[in-house]
N, C-alpha and C positions, 0 to 999 in steps of 0.2 A: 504493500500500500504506500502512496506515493504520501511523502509528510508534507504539511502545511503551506510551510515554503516555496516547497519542488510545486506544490499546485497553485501558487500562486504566481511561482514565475515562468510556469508552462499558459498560464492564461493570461498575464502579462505580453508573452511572448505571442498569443494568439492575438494579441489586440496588436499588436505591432505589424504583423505581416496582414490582417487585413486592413489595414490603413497603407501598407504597401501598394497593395492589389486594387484600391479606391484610388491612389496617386495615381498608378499605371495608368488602370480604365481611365481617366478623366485625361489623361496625357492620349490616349490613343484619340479620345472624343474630339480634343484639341486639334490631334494632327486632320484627323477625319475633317473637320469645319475650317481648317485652316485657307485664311485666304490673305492674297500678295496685297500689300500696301505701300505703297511709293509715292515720293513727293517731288515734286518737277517744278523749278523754277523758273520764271517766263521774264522777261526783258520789262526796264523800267524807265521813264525818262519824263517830260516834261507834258503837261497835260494843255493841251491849247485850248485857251480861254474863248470862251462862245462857242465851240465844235467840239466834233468828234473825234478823240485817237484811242487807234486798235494797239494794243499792245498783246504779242503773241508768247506763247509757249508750246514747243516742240514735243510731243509723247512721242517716243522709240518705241516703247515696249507695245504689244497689244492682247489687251484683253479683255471679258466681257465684263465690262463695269457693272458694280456693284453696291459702288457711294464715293461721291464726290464732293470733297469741301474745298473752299477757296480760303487763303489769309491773304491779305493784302495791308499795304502801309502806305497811307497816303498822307503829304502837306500840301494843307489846303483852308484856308479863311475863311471859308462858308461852304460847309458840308452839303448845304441845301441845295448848292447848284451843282451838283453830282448827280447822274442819272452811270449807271454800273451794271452791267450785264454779263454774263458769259455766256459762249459761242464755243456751240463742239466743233470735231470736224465736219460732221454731216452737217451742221449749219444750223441744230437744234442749239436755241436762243432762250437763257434764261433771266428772269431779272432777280439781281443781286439785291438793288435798293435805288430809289429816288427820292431826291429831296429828302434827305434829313438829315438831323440835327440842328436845324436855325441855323442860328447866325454861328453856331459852336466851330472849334478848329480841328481838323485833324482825324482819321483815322489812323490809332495805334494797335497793329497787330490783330488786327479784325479779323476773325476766322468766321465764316457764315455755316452752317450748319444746320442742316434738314432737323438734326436730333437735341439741336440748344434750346434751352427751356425757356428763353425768351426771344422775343423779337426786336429785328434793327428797327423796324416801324418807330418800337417804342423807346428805343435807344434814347442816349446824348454820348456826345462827341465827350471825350477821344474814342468811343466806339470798341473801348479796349476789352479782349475774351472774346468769347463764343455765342453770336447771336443766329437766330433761324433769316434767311434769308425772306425778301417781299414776296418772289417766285418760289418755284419747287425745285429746287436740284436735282429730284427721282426721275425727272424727265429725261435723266441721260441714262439711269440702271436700265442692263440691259444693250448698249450699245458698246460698241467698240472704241477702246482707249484712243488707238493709236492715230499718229493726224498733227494737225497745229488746232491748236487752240487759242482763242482769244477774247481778252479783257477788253470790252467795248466801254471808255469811259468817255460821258459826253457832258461837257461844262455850258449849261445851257442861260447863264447869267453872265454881262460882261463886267469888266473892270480884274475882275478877281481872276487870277492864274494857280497852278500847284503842280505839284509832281507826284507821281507813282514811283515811291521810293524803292519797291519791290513787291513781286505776288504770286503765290505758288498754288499749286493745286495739288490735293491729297485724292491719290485715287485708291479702289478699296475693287480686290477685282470680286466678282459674283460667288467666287467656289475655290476649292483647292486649287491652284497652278498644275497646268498639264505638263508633266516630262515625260519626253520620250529617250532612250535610248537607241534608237534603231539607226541611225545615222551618226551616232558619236563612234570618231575615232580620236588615236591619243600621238602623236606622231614625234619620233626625239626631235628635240630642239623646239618645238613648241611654245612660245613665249605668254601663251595665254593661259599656263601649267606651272608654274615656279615655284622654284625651290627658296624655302625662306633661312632654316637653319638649323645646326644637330642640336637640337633641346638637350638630349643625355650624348654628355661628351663618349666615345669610344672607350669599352671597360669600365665605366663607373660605379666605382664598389663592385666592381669582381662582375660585374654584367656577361653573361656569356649564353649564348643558347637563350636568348629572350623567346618567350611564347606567348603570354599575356598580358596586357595592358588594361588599365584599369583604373580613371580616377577615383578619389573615395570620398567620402562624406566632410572628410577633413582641407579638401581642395588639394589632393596633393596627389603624387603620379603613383601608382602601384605597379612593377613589375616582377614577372616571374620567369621562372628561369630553368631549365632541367641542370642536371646533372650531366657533366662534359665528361663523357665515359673512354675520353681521351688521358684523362686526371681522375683518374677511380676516385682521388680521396675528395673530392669534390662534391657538395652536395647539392639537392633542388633550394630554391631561396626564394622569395619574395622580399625585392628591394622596394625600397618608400624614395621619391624624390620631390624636392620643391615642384609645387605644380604651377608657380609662374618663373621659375629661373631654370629648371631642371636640374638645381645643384644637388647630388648626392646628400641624403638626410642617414638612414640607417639601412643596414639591414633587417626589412622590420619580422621575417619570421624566416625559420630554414633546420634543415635537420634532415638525416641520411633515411626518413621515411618520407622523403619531398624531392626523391629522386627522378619522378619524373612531371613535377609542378609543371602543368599545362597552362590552363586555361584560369583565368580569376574576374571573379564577379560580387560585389556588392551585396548582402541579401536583407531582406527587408525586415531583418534584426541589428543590421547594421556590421554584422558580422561579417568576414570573406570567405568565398570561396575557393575552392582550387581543383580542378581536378588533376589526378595522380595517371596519367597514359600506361603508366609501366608498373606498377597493382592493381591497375582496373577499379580507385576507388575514389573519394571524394573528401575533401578535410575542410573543418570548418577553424578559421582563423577566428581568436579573440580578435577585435579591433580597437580594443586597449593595450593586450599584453604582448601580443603575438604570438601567443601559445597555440596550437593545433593540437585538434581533437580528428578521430576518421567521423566523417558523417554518412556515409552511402558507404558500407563495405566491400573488401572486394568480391569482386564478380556479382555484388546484390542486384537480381534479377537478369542475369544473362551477361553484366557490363561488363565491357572488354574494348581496351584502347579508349577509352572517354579522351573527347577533346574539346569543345566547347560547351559549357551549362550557363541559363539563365533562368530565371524564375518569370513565371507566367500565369494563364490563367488557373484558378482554382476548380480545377476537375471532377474533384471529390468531392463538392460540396460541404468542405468544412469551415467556411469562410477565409481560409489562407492560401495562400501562391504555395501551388506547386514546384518545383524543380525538374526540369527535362533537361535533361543530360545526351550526346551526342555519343552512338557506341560504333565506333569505326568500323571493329571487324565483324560487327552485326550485322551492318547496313542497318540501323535502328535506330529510334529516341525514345530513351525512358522517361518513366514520369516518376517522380519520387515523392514524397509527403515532405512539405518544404517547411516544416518543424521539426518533425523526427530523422525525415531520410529514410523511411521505410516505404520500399518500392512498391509503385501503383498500378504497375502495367504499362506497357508500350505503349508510348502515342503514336508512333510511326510505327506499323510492324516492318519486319524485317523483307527487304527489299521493294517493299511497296512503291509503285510507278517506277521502276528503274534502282530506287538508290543503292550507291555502291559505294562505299570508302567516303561516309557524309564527312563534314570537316565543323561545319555552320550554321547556326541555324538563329531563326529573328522572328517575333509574332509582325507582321505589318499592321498600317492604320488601318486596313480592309477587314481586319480580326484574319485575314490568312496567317498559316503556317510557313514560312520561308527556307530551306534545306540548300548547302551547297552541296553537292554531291559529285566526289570524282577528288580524290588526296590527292591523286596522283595523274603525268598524263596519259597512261594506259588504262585509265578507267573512264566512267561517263563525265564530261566535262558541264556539269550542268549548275541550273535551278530549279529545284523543283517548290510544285507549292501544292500544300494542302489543306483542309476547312480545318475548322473549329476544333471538331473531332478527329484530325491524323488523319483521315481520307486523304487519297491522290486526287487533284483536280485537276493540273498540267503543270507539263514542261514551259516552266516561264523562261527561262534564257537557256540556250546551248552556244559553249564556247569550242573553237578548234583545237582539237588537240594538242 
């Protein structure tokens, strides 16, 4: 019978990894709803008194607009004689504001906004913050970004002159940005690819046989390392480095049963992971002391060659992230109970849609399953992807051998 304690830090630990698994979920929801926001600055100059001048802005990019806000910064002596419009590329015409502020001076920083909880109507000058525009800005969701755009400012009082000190437009596109792959290539000497710099100097704290990378909670770099079985006496390690200088901090865990430290992950105790390629098991790092414990024994549930684990969704409905671990010489991904490490069953069975020698594996924003599949290049060079449940759904990429 488990004492008092032990159940209160096993339920401790339950409430920990399902606020893991709520983080996650709202991060994929994120990425799911995620949409591009860019701001483009348009040309500024002197406003002709009595008339009209167009001052333009350029959009490159193109995409289905979503919401668009204007900021603009005008001096000017009588806000009143301002009439201000924007003008898509298609020529859809919206009004920003006319006639206001009295005799007041000056637009500072005025961002007009379909979603600001007041009106320029009801404005006074300096117009400073976020007001809803006279028109309706929605008139452009739905259309396409890309074009020149322009600031129609028309000074319809004389005597009085000003300037359009600057005015940008915030575009907001409709849905997630489409990427394709299917036409990238990466070519040497490539200047739109650069190299910036070696973060971890060459051997730093005994670095050798790097496998895992890993920032951690503490903002700092985690690397792991096998065993250089060129130097028997050499053992697996998990090095800690500055995570904005890359300077050598410690070696933060290591020991002649971390002979084949692969893989390191974060888990939603706060604690690391590791997996062991060459016992076929799993260690769970303190992320205070660095002490290691085995957490997934070896060969628990078929494991063999484990090379990458991350924690995912909760399969077994016990309110906590699982652990699915990556078994090379299976063709497989286990699922483990990501408290205990008591094996759940295959989420991938063993060669499901091709896999052979998996290396990698990712949940995407779609809730898919992600698999690299192919160690090596005499094997399938692939991606596969599968549902929710470890089902084959397709070969999403094939690389050349």
């Amino acid at each position: 019978m488990l004492s008092r304690r032990s159940s209160k830090n096993i339920n401790c630990r339950r409430q920990q990894l399902r606020q893991r698994q709520q983080n996650r979920l709202a991060r994929f929801e994120r990425l799911e709803d995620r949409r591009l926001l860019t701001t483009y600055t348009g040309t500024g100059g002197a406003i002709a008194d009595n008339s009209t001048t167009d001052f333009t802005n350029i959009v490159p990019d193109s995409v289905v607009i979503g919401d668009v806000n204007v900021t603009l910064d005008i001096t000017h002596k009588r806000g009143q004689d301002l009439d201000v419009f924007l003008v898509a590329p298609d020529g859809t015409r919206v009004e920003l504001f006319t006639d206001v502020g009295g005799n007041g001076d000056n637009f500072s920083g005025t961002t007009l906004d379909d979603a600001a909880s007041g009106s320029i109507a009801a404005g006074a000058a300096l117009f400073a913050g976020s007001y809803r525009p006279e028109g309706s800005l929605n008139e452009f969701d739905g259309k396409d970004s890309q074009g020149v755009w322009k600031l129609e400012v028309t000074d319809d009082k004389r005597r009085e002159s000003g300037t359009l000190n600057s005015w940008s437009i915030e575009v907001t596109s409709a849905g997630p940005p489409t990427i394709s792959i299917d036409d990238v290539t990466i070519t040497e000497g490539d200047t739109a690819i650069q190299f910036i710099d070696v973060f971890v100097t060459p051997e730093s704290g005994g670095l050798r046989n790097s496998r895992g990378i890993e920032y951690g909670p503490d903002g700092n770099l985690y690397v792991s390392g096998q065993n250089d079985f060129t130097e028997p006496v050499r053992v697996g390690f998990v090095n800690r480095y500055d995570g904005e200088t890359g300077a050598f901090i410690d070696v933060f865990s290591s020991g002649p049963l971390m002979t084949g430290a692969k893989d390191v992950e974060f888990g939603p105790d706060g604690n690391l992971y590791v997996t062991n390629n060459v016992e076929s098991e799993v260690f769970r790092i303190d992320a205070t002391t660095g002490a290691f414990e085995v957490f997934v024994p070896t060969g628990s549930g078929g494991l063999d060659t484990p090379r990458q684990l991350i924690f995912g969704p909760d399969g077994n409905a016990d309110g906590t992230e699982d652990l699915y671990v990556v078994s090379a010489k299976t063709d497989s991904i286990l699922r483990y109970d990501g408290m205990t490490g008591t094996f759940l069953g295959a989420f991938v069975t063993a060669g499901s849609g091709g896999l052979n020698e998996p290396t990698a594996i990712t949940f995407g924003p779609d809730g898919s399953f992600y698999v690299a599949s192919g160690a090596h290049e005499d094997f399938f060079n692939s991606i596969l992807r599968y549902d929710a449940s470890g089902n084959f759904r397709v070969q999403a990429l094939t690389f050349g051998a």
